[in-house]
C-alpha positions in Angstrom: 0.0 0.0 0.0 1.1 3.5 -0.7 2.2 5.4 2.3 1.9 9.2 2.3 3.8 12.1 4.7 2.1 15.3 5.4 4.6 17.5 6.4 3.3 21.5 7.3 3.7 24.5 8.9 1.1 26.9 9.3 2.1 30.5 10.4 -1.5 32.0 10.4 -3.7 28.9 10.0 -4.7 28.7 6.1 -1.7 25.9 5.5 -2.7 23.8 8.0 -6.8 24.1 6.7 -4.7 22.5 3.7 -3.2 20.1 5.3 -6.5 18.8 6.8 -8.1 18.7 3.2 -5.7 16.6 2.0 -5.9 14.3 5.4 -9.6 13.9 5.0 -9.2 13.2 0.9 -6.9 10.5 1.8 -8.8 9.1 5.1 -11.8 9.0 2.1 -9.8 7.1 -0.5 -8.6 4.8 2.4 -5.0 5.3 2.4 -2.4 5.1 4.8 -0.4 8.8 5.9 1.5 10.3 8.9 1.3 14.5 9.6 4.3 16.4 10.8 3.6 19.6 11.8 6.9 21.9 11.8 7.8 24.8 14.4 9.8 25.0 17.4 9.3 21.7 19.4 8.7 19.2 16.0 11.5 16.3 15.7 11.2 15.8 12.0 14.6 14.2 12.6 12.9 11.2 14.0 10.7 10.6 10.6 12.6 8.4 8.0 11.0 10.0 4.7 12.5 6.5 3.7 9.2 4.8 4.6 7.1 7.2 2.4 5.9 6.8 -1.5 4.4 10.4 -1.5 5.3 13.5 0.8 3.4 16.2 0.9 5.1 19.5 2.0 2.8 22.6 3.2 4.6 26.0 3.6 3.2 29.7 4.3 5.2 32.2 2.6 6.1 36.1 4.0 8.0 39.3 4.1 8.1 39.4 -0.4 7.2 35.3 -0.6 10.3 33.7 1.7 9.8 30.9 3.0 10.0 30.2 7.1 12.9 28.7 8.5 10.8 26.0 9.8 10.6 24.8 6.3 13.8 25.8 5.0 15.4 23.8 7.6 13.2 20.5 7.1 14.3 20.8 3.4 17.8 21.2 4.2 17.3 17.7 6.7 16.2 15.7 3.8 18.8 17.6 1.2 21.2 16.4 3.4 20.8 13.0 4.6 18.3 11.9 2.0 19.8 13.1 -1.4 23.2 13.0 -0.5 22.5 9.3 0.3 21.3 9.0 -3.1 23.8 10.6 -4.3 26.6 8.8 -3.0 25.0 5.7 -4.6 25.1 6.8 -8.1 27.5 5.5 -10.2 28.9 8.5 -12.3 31.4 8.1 -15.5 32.0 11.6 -16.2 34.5 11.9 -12.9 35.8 15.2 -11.8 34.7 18.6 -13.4 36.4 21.8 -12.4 37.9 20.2 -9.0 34.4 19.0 -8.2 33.1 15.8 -8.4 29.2 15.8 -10.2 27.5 14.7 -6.9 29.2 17.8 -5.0 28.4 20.0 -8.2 24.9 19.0 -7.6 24.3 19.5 -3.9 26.0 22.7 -4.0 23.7 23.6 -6.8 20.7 22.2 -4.3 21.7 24.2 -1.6 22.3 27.4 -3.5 18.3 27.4 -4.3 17.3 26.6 -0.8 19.4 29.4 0.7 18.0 32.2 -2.2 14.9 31.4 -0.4 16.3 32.5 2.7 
């Protein structure tokens, strides 16, 4: 059975009245999920996205359309220990380009978009 991950933060409600729609259309179509809810106290450390087919990632945005740290921080979690997992695994012919190695290339790249959103 497919397995789905709700992951959210809600600064002022309206993502979180998402996350609940989508909660209720999959409680409907009788399919399996976990919610994290991100902010202070949440240990999304603890969740294995591993375990998950689908993930589901809810985010308010402010001040010109950032992004809250919350968020930015979750997606730096699973940039780093799931994608540079995958990473690591790939086999890759083309070697070393401009002193860096494509998987390093990559992630760099990765974390250059995460941080613009800072």
């Amino acid at each position: 059975m497919i397995k789905s991950l709700i992951v959210y933060y809600s600064l002022g409600g309206n993502t979180e009245v998402v996350a609940n729609k989508i909660e209720e259309k999959l409680t409907s179509l009788g399919k399996e999920f976990d919610v994290l809810s991100l902010g202070k106290k949440s240990k999304f450390e603890s969740v294995d996205i591993e375990n998950y087919d689908i993930v589901f990632i809810g985010s308010p945005t402010y001040k010109e359309g950032k992004t809250p740290l919350y968020v930015l921080d979750y997606l730096r979690y699973i940039l780093n220990t799931i994608i540079l997992n995958y990473l690591n695994s790939l086999y890759l012919e083309q070697g070393i380009r401009n002193g860096h190695t494509l998987q390093e290339q990559l992630m760099k790249y990765l974390i250059t978009l995460v941080k613009k959103q800072r």
